[in-house]
C-alpha positions as CSV (number, residue, x, y, z in Angstrom):
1,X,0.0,0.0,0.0
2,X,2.9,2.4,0.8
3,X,4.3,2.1,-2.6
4,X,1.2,1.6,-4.9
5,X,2.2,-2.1,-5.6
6,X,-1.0,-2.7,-7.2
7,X,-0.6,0.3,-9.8
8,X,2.6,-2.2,-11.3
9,X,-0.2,-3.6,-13.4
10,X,-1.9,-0.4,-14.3
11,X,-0.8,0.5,-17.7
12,X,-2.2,4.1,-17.5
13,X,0.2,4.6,-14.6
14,X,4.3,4.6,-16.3
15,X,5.5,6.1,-12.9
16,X,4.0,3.5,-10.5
17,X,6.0,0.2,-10.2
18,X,7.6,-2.2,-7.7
19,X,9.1,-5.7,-8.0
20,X,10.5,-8.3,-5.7
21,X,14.1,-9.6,-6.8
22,X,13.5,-13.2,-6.4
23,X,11.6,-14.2,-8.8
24,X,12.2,-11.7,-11.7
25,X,10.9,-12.8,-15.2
26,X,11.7,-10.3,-18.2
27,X,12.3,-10.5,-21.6
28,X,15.8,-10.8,-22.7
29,X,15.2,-7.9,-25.7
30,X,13.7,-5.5,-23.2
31,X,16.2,-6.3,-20.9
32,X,18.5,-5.2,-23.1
33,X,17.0,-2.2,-24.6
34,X,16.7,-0.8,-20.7
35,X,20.6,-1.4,-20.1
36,X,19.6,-4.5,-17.8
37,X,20.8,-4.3,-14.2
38,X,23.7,-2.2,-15.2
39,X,21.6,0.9,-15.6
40,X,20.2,0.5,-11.9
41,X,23.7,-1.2,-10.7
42,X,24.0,2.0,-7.8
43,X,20.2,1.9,-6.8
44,X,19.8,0.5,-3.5
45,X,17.0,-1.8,-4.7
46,X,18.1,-2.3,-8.1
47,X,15.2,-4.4,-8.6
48,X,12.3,-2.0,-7.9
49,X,14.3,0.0,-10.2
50,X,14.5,-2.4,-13.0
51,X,11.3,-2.6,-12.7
52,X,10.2,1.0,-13.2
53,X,12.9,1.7,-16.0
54,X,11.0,-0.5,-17.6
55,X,7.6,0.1,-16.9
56,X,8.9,4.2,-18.2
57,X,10.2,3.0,-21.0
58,X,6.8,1.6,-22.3
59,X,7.2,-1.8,-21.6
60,X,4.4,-3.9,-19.8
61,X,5.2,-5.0,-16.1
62,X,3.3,-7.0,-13.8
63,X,3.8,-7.9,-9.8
64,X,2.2,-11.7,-9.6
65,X,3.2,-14.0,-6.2
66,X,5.7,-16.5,-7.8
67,X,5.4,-18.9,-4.9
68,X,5.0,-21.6,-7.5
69,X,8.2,-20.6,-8.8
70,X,10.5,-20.2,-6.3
71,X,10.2,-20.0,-2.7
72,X,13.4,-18.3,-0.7
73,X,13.9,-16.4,3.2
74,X,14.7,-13.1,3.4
75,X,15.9,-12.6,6.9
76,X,17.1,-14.7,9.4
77,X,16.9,-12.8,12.6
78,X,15.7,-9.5,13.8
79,X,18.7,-7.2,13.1
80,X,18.7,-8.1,9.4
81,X,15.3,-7.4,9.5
82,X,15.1,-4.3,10.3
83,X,18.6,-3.4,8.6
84,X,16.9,-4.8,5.3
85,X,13.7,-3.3,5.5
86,X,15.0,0.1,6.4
87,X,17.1,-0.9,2.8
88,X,14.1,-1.3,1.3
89,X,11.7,1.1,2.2
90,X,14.5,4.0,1.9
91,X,15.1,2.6,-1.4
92,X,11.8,2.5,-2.6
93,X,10.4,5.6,-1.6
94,X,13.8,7.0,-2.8
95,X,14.4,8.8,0.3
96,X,11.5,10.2,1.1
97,X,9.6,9.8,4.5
98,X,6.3,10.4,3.9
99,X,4.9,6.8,2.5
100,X,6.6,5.5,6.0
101,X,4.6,7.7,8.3
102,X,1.7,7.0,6.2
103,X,1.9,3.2,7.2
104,X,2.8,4.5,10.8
105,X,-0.3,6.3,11.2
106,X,-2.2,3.8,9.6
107,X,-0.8,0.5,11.8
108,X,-2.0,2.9,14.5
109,X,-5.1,4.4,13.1
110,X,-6.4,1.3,11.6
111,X,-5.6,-1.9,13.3
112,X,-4.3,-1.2,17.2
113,X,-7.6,1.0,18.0
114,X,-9.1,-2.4,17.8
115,X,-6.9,-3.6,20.9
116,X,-7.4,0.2,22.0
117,X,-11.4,-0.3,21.9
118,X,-11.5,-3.9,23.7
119,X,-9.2,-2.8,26.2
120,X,-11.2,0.4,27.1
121,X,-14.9,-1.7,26.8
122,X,-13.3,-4.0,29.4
123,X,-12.0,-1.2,31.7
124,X,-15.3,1.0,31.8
125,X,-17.8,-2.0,31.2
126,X,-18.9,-0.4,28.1
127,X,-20.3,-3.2,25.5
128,X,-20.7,-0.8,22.6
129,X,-16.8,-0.4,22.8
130,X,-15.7,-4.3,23.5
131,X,-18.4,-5.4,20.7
132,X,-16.9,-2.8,17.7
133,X,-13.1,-3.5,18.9
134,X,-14.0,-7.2,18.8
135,X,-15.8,-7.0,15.5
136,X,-12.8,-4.7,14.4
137,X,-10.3,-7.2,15.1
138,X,-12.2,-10.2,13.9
139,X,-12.6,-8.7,10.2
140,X,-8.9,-8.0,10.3
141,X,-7.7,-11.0,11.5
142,X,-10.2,-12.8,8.8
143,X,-8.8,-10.9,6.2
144,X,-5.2,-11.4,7.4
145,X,-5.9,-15.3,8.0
146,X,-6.7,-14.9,3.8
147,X,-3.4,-13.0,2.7
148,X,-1.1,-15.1,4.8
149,X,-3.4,-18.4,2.8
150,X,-2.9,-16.5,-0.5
151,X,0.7,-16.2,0.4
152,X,1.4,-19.8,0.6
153,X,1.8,-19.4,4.8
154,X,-0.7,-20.8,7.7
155,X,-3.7,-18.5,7.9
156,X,-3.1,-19.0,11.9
157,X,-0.1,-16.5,11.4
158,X,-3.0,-13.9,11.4
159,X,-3.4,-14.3,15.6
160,X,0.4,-12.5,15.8
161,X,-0.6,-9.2,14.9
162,X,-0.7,-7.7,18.4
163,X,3.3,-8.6,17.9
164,X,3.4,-8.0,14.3
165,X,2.1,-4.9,14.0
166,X,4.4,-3.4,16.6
167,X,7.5,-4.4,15.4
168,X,6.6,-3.0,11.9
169,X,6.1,0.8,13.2
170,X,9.3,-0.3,14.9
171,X,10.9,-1.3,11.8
172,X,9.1,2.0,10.0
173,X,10.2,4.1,12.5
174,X,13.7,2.8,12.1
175,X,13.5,3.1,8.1
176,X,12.8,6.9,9.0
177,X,15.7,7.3,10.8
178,X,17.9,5.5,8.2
179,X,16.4,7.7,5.7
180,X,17.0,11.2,7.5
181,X,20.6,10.5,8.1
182,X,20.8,9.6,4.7
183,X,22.8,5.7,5.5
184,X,21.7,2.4,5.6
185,X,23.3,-0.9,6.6
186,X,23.0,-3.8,4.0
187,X,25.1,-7.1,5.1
188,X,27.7,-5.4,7.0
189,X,28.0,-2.1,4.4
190,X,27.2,1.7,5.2
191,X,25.2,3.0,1.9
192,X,24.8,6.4,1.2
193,X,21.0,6.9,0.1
194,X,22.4,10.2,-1.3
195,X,23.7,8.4,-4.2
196,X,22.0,5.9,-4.6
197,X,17.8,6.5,-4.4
């Protein structure tokens, strides 16, 4: 949502594009007409920006799961995690802070004033409040329970979004700072973002 992901497949729309390195499947002759990977060789994530040089350049791009392609791990433990999402969201908003706030406000806007509600119904014996947070949190968690089936994962991962969610406005807020002081750490390496968004 932060980065229009959806608007990859939107013809109408040459600016809008993302990708996910992984699984990346493009045409050798418009690979070659774009400069391939040597044209976005100093971009921080090279692949979003393959993706978009090509998308510019008139050719058709589309963001599909590949799960029955190739399946691999990104991170391993928390510090990469947050190290390679600060890589990527710096990257892909090319230095700009404002799509990070915008999933900051609405992790807190939109899914903890569910916990908020329940919490506060319990406390003041209010039913109106622990009814809506309830219903709140069960249309999420529904919805969630389908992504994480559509993703290939158990739909039970849905439950760990009182952890989940946290940890991404951690990880958000993190990305922010990375992208003010104008560094981020990929596997062991300071990169500028001032040369390379």
């Amino acid at each position: 949502t932060m980065f229009a992901a959806d608007q990859t497949n939107e013809d109408s729309q040459p600016d809008r594009a993302v990708a996910n390195g992984q699984v990346f499947l493009i045409r050798a002759s418009a690979y070659n007409k774009v400069g391939g990977h040597a044209a976005v060789m100093d971009r921080i994530v090279e692949d979003v920006e393959l993706m978009r040089t090509l998308k510019s350049d008139g050719f058709k791009t589309r963001f599909f799961a590949g799960r029955h392609l190739a399946s691999t791990r990104m991170h391993t433990h928390l510090k990469q995690m947050f190290n390679g999402w600060a890589r990527i969201f710096a990257g892909t908003s090319r230095g700009r802070v404002l799509p990070m706030i915008c999933g900051i406000v609405f992790l807190l806007a939109c899914v903890l004033t569910s916990y908020v509600a329940i919490i506060y119904g319990i406390l003041r014996h209010d039913p109106s409040w622990y009814l809506a947070g309830t219903a709140h949190w069960l249309l999420m968690t529904i919805l969630l329970g389908f992504v994480w089936t559509w993703t290939g994962n158990s739909p039970a991962y849905a439950l760990l979004l009182p952890i989940g969610a946290p940890i991404e406005i951690a990880i958000l807020l993190y990305s922010v700072r990375r992208v003010l002081s104008g560094k981020v750490e990929w596997r062991g390496a300071q990169l500028s973002l001032r040369d390379t968004t």
